[in-house]
C-alpha positions, 0 to 999 in steps of 0.5 A: 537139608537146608540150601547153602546160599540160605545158610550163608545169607542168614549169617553173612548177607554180604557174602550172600548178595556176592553169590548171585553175581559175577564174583560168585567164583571168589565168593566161594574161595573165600568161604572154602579158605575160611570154613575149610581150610582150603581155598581150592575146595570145590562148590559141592565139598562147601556145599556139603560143609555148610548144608546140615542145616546147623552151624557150629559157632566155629562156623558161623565165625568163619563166615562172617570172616569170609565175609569180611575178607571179601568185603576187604578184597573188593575194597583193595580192587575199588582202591586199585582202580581208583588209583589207576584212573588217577595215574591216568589223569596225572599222566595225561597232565604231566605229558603235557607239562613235559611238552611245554618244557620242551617247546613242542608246539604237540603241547598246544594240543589239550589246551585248544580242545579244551578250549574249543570244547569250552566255545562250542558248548557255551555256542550251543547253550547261546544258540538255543537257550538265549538266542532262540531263532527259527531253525530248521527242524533238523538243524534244531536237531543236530544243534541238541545233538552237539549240545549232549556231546559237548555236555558230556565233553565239558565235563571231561575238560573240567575233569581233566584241567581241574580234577576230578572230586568224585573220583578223589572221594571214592579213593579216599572212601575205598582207603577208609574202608581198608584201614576200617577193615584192617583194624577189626 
């Protein structure tokens, strides 16, 4: 008698791979819901099902269209939590819009981090890249020490006050993928 998982992963490697990991769990709802009938069936009563070693043609559309739900499913979280991330950034921004609306002296706020993050990166490349003095070995240090957190820091300001494409990119993406899913 031939392993399940084997099974699944010569006909629908997708759902397969999904099996190894942390959403071993939906994986198998997807797969009861689509071989059996019944979204609540148990591991073992999959197992059974898909274990004699032949699938019925009935079968193995059912796991590919398990898999295809899957795939469909995690392209809706991915789109979920692009599209929180992106709520997130404009409501960071539109706060403080609304602040300088309303004269509040709190809207100066993300604008002179931004703006100190912004000095004190280009300090740190001045410091050691055009101006290289002598400096202690631990000043050195905490002065490559800045520099990787104010590295990482700048990229947050252009991120915050000019948007972040990668983040636009993977939502577009995940918004592709669900109209390509839904049209099959």
């Amino acid at each position: 008698m031939a392993d399940w998982k084997d099974i699944v992963g010569s006909v629908a490697p997708g759902l397969a791979a999904v099996l190894g990991g942390p959403l071993a769990g939906a994986a198998v709802k997807v797969i009861a819901d689509k071989v059996l009938g019944r979204p609540d069936a148990s591991v073992d009563e999959v197992a059974v099902a898909l274990s004699s070693g032949s699938l019925s043609g009935d079968q193995i559309v059912a796991l590919r269209a398990a898999e295809s739900t899957l795939q469909l499913e995690l392209a809706k979280v991915d789109q979920a939590r692009e599209a929180a991330g992106l709520a997130d950034t404009q409501s960071a921004r539109s706060q403080t819009v609304e602040l300088a609306r309303a004269g509040s002296g709190i809207a100066w706020g993300a604008p002179m981090v931004s703006g100190l993050i912004v000095l004190g990166y280009f300090f740190c490349i001045y410091r050691l890249f055009v101006v290289p003095a002598d400096l202690p070995p631990n000043a050195f240090q905490l002065l490559n020490v800045m520099f990787g957190a104010l590295s990482i820091a700048f990229g947050q300001v252009c991120n915050y006050w000019l948007g972040s494409s990668a983040g636009s990119k993977r939502a577009g993406d995940a918004v592709r993928k669900i109209a390509e899913q839904a049209a099959k």
